[in-house]
Rosetta silent file (secondary structure, phi, psi, omega in degrees, C-alpha in Angstrom):
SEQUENCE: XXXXXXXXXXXXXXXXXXXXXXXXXXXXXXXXXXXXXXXXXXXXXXXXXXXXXXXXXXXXXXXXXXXXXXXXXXXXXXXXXXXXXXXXXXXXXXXXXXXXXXXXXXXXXXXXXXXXXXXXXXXXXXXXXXXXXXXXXXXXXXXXXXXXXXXXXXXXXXXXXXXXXXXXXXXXXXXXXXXXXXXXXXXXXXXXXXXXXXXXXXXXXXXXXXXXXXXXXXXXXX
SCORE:     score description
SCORE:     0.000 S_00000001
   1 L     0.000  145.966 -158.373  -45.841  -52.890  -80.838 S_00000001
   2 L  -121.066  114.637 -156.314  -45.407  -52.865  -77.604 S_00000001
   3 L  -108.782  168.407 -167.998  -43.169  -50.014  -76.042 S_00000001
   4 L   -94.819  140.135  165.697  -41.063  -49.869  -72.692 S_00000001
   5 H   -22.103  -70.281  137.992  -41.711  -48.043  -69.716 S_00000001
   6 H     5.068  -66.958  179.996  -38.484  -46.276  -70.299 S_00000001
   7 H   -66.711  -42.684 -163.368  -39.385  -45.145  -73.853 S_00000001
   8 H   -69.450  -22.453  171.813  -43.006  -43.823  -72.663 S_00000001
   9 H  -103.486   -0.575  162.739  -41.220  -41.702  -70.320 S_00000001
  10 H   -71.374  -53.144  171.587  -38.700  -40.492  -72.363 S_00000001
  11 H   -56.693  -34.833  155.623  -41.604  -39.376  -74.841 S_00000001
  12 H   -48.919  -51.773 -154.269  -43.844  -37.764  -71.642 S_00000001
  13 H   -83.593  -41.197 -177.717  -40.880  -35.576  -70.779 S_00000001
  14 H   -45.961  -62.728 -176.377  -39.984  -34.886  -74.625 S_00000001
  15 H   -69.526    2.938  175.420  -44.159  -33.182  -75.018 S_00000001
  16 H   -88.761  -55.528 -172.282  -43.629  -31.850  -71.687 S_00000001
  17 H   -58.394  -60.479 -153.115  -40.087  -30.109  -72.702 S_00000001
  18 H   -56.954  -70.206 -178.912  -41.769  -29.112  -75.925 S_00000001
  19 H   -19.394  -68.493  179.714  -44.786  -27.586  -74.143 S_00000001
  20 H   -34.303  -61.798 -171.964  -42.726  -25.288  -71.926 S_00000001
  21 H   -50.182  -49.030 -141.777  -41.033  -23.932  -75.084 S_00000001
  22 H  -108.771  -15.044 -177.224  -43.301  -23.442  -77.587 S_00000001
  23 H  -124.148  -40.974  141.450  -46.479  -22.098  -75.445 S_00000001
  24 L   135.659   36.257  164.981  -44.578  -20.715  -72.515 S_00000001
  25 L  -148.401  164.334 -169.575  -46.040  -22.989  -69.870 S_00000001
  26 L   -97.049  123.078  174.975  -45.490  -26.045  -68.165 S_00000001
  27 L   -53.976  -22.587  177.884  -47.685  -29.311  -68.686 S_00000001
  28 L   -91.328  150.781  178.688  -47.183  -30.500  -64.891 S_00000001
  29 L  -124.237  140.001 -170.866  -49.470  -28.484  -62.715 S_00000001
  30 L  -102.440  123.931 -176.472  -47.994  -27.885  -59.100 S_00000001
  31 H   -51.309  -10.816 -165.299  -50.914  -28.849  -56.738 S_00000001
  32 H   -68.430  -44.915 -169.169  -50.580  -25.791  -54.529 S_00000001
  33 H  -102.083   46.936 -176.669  -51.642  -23.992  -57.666 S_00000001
  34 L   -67.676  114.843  164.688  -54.515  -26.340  -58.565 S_00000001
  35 L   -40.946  103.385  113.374  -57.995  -24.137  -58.756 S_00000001
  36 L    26.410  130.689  134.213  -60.180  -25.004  -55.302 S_00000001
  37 L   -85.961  117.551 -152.378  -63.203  -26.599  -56.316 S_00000001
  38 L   -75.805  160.802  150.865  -66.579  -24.775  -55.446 S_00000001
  39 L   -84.073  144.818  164.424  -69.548  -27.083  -55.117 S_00000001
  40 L   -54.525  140.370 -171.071  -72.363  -27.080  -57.861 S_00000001
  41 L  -132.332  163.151  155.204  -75.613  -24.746  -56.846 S_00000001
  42 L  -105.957  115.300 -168.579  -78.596  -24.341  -59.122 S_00000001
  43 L   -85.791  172.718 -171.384  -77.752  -21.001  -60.782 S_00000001
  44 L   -85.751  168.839  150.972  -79.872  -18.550  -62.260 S_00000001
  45 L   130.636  -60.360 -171.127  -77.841  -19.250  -65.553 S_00000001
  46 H   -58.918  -60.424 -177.771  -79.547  -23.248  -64.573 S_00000001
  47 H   -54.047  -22.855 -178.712  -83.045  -21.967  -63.852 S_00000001
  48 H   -65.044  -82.004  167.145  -83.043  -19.981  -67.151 S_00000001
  49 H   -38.515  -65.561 -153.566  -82.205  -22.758  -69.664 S_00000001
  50 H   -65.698    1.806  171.377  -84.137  -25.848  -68.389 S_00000001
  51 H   -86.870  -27.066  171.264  -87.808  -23.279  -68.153 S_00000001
  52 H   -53.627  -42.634 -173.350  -86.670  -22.480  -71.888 S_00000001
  53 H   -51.281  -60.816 -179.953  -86.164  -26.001  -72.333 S_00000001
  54 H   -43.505  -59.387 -162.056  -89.574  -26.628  -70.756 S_00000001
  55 H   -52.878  -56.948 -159.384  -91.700  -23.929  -72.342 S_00000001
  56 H   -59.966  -55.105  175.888  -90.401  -25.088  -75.664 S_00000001
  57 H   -68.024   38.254  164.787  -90.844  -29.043  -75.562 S_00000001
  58 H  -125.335  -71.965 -179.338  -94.659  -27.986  -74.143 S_00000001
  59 H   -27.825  -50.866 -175.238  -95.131  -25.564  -77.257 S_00000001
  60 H   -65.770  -30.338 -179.190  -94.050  -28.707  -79.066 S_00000001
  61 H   -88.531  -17.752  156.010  -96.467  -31.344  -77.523 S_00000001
  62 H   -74.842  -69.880  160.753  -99.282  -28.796  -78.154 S_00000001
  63 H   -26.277  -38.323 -176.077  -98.609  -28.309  -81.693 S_00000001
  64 L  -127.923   32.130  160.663  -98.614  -31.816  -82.691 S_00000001
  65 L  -123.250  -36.141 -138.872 -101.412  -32.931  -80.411 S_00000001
  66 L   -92.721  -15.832  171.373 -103.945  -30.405  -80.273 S_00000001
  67 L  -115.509   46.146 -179.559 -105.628  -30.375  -83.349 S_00000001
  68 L   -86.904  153.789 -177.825 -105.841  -34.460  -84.081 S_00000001
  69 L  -100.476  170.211  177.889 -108.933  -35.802  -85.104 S_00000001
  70 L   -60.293  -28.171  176.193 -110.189  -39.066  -83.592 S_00000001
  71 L   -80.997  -26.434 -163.908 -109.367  -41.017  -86.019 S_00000001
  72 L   -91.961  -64.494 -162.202 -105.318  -39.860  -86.066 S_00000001
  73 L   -54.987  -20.828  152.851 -105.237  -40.394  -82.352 S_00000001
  74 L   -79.795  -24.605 -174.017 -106.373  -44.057  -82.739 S_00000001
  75 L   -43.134  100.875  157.840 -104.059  -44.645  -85.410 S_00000001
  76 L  -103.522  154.546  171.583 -101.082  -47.108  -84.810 S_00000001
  77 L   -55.707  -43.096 -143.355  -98.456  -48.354  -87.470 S_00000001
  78 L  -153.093  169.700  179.928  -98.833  -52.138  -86.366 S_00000001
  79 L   -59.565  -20.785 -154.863 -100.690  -54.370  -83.639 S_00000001
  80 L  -125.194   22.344 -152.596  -98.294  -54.130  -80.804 S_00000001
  81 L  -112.441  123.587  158.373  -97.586  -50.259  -81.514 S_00000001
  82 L   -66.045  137.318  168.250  -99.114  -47.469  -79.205 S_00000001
  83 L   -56.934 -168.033 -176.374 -101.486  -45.000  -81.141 S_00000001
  84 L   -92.297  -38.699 -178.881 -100.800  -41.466  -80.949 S_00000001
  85 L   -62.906  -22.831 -142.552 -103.388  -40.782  -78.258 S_00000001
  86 H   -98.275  -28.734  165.477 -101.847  -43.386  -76.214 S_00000001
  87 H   -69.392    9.606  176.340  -98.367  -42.086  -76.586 S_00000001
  88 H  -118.147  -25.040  179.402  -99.544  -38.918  -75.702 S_00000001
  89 H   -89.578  -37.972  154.385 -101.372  -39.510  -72.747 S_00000001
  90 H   -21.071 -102.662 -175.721  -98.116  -41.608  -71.690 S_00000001
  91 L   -41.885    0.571  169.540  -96.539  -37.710  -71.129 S_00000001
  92 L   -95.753   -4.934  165.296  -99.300  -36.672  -69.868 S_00000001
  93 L   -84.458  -47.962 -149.852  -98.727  -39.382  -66.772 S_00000001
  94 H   -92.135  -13.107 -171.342  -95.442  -39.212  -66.544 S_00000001
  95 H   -74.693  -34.760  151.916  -95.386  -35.913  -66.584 S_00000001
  96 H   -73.761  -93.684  158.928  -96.893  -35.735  -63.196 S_00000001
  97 H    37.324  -83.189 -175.073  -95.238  -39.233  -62.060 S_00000001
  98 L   -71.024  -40.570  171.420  -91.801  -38.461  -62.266 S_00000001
  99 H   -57.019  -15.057  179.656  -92.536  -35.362  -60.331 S_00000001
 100 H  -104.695   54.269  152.324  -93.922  -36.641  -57.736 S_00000001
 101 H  -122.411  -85.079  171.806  -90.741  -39.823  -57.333 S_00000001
 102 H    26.333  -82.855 -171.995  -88.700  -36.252  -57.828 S_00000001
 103 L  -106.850   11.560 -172.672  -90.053  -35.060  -54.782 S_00000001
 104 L  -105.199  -13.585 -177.252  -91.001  -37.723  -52.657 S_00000001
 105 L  -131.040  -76.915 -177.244  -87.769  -39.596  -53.620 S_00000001
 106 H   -45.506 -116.504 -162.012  -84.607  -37.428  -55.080 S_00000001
 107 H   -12.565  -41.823  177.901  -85.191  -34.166  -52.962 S_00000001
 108 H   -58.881   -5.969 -146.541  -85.535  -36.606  -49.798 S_00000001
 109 L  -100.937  158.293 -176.578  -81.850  -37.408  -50.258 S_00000001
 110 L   -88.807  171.688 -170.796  -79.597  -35.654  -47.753 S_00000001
 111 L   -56.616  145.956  160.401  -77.680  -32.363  -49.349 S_00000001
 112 L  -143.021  115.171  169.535  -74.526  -33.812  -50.685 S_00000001
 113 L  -117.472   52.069 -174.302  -72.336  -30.585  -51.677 S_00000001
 114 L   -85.830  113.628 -162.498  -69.011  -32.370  -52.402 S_00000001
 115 L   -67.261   -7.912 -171.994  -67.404  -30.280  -54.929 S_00000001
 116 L   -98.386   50.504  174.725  -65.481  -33.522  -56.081 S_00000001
 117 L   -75.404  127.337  154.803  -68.894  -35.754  -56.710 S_00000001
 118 L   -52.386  135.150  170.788  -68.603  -37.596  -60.152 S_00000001
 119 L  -150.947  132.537  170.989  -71.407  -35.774  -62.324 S_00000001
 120 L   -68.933 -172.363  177.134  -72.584  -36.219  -65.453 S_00000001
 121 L   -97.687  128.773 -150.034  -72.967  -33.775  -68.267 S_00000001
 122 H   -51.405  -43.422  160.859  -76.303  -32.152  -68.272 S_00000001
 123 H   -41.075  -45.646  168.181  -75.952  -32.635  -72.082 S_00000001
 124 H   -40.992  -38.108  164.813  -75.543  -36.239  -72.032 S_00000001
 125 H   -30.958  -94.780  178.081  -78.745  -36.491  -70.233 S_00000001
 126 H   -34.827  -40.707  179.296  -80.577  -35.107  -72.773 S_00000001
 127 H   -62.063  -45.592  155.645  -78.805  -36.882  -75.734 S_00000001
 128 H   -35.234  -69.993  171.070  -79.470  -40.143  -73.849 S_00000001
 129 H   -50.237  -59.523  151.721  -82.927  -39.839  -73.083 S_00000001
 130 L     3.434  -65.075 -164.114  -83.476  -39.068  -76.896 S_00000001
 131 L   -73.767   83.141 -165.723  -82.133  -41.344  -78.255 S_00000001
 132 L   -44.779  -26.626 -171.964  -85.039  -43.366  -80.156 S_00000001
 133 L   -36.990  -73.744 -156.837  -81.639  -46.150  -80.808 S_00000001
 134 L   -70.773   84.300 -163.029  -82.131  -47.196  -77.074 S_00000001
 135 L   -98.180  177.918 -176.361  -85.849  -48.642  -76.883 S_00000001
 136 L  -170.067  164.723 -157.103  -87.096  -49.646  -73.218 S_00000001
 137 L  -115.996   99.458  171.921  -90.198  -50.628  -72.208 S_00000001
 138 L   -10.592  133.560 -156.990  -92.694  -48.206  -70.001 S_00000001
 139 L   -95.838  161.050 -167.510  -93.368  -49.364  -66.050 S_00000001
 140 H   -37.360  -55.743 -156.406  -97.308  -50.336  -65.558 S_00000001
 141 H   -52.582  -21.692 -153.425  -97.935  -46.732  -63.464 S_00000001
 142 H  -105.351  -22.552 -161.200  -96.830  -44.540  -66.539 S_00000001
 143 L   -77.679  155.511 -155.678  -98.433  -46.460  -69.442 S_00000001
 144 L   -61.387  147.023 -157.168 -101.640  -45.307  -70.971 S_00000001
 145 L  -128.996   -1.675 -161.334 -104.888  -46.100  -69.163 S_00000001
 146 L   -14.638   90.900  167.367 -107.278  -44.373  -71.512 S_00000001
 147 L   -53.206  -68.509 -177.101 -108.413  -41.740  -69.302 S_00000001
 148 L   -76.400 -175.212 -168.786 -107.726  -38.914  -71.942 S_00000001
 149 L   150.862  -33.505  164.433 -108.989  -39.747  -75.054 S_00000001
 150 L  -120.479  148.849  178.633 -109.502  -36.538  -76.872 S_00000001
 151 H   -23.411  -50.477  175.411 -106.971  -33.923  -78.346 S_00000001
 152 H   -57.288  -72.212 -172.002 -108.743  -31.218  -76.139 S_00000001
 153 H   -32.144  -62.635 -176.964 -108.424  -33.257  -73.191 S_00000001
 154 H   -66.743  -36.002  177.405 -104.589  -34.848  -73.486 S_00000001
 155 H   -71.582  -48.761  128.596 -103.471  -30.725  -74.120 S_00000001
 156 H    -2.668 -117.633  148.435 -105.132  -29.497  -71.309 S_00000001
 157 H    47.511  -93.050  179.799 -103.888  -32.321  -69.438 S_00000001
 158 H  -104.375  -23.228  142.090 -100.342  -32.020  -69.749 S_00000001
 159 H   -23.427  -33.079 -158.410 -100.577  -27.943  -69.960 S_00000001
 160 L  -108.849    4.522  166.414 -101.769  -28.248  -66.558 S_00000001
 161 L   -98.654  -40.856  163.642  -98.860  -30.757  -65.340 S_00000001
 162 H   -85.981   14.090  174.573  -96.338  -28.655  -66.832 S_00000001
 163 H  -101.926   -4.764  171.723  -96.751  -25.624  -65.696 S_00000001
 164 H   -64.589  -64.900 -169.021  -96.721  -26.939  -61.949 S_00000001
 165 H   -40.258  -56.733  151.169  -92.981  -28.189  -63.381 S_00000001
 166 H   -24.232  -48.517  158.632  -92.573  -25.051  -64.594 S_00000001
 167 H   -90.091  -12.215  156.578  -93.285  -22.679  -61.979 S_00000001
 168 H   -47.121  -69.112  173.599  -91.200  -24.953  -59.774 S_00000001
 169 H   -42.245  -14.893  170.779  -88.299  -24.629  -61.968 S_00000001
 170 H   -68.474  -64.747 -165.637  -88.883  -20.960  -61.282 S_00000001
 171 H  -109.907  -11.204 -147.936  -89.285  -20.126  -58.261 S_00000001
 172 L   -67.960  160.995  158.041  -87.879  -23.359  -56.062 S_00000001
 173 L   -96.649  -18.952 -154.353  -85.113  -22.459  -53.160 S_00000001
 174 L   -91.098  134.321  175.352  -84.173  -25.736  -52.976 S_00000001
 175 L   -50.776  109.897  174.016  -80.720  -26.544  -54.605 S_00000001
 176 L   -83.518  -36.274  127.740  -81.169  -29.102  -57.310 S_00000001
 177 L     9.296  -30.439 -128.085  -77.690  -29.082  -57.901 S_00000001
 178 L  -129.282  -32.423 -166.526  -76.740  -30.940  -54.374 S_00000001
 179 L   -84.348  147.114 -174.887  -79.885  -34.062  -54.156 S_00000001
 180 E  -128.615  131.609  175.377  -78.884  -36.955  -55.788 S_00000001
 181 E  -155.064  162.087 -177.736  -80.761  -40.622  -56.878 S_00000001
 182 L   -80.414  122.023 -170.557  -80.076  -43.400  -58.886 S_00000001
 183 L  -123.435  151.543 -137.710  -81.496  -43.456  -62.365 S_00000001
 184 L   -91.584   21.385 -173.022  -82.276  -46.085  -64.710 S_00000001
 185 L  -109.595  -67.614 -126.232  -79.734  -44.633  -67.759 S_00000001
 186 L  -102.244   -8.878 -135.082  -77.048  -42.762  -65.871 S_00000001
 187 L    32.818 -147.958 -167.013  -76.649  -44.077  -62.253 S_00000001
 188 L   -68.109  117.219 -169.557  -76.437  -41.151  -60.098 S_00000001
 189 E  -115.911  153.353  179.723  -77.628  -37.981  -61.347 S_00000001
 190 E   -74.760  167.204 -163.475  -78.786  -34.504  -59.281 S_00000001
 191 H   -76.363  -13.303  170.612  -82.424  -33.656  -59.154 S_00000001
 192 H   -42.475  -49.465  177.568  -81.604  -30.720  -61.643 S_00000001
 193 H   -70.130  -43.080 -174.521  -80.697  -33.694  -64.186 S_00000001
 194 H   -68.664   -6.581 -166.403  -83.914  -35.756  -63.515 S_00000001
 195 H  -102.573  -21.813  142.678  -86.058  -32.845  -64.505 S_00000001
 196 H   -98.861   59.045  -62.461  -84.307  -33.100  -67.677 S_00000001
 197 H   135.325  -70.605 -179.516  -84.652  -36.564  -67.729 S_00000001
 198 H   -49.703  -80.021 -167.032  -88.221  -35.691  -67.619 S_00000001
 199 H   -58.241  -34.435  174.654  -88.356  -33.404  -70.167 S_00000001
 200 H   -95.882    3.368  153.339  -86.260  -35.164  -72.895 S_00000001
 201 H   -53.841  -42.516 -151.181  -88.035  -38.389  -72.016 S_00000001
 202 H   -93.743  -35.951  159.383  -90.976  -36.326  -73.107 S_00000001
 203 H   -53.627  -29.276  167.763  -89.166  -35.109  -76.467 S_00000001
 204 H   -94.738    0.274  159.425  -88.237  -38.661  -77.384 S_00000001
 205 H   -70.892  -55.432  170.171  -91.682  -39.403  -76.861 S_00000001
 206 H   -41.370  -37.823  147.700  -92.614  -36.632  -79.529 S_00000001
 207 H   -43.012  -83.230  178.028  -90.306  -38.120  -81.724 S_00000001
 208 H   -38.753  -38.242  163.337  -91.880  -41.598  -81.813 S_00000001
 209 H   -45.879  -68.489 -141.072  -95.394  -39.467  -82.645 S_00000001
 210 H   -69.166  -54.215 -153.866  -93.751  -37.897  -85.523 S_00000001
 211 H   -57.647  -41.274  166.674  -92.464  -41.230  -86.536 S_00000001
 212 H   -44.747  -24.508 -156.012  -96.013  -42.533  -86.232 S_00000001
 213 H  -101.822  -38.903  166.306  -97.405  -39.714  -88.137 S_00000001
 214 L   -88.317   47.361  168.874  -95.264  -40.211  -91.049 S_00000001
 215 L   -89.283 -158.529 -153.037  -96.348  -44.003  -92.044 S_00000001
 216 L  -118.353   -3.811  167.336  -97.631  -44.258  -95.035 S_00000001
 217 L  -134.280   40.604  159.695 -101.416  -45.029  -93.756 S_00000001
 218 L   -95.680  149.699 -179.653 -102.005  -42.455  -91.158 S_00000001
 219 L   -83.350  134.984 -160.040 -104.975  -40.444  -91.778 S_00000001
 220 L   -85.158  -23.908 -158.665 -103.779  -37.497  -93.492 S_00000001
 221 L   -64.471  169.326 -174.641 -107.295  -35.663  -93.128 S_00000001
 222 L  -135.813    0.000    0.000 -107.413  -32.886  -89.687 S_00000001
């Protein structure tokens, strides 16, 4: 059914009337007394979470790498399937990689501290990136070159590329909050977002291991 201007605004002003009554405020907001919008900074509140974030999805990529035998790290489900090593040595590229397009490309962007910039929600990122649903296919520079090759090696490895991220995320000055680039989920996200971008890229990576790890002909022995 298709209703009349007329009716929709009789029915606006009716939950509007209602509002007023029943909560003791008015649904129209008078712009004068609109809150001022600050621009987004990268807060200590920011810096806190995503090194937690960090620490933890590192703990995790140790754990389920570090003691594989040679044989589990060759393993794939199927012919056209990355092993375990190879998916592991992926994050251990990309892990540098995106940091350096990071800072040689997002951080180059001029400051843009317009508090009304569309932005996504830092959750979404993550939730996105995740999302095993959504397959896509790795560009030549990130995909496995096997370099790495043993369990010692690939932890090591990517220990010693995330903690560069890591004490960045620490100690940086520079507002993450404010640089902006186009990314290949979200369109434009701050550099604050690509570094979790980064990180749950690296968690949906972890996933697909797991998935690998539970076939039904992976070698169970360690």
């Amino acid at each position: 059914m298709i209703f009349s201007n007329t009716f929709l605004l009789k029915r606006i002003f009716a939950l509007t009337v209602f509002a007023t009554a029943a909560f003791g405020f008015s649904a129209a907001v008078c712009p004068a007394q609109e809150e001022k919008k600050e621009p987004a900074t990268y807060t200590a509140e920011d810096r806190m979470k995503i090194v937690k974030y960090y620490v933890n999805v590192e703990k995790r990529y140790v754990k389920t790498i570090g003691d594989l035998t040679p044989q589990q790290l060759a393993f794939r489900p199927h012919e056209k399937s990355w092993t375990v090593g190879q998916v592991a040595e992926h994050l251990l590229i990309t892990e540098s990689a995106l940091r350096g397009m990071i800072d040689d490309g997002v951080l180059k962007t001029p400051l843009n501290k317009d508090p009304g910039v569309f932005r996504f929600a830092d959750g979404a990122i993550t939730l996105a990136v995740t999302n095993r649903a959504q397959k896509f296919q790795a560009p030549p520079v990130v995909q496995p070159k096997a370099k790495v090759t043993t369990a010692e090696g690939l932890v090591n490895g990517f220990k010693e590329a995330r903690a560069k991220n890591v004490e960045y995320l620490k100690t940086t000055e520079v507002d993450l909050r404010n640089h902006f680039a186009q990314s290949p989920l979200f369109g434009t996200i701050d550099a604050y977002q690509w570094f979790l971008f980064l990180n749950g890229h690296t968690e949906r990576h972890l996933a697909q291991i797991d998935e690998i790890m539970s076939h039904k002909d992976y070698p169970a022995e360690k």
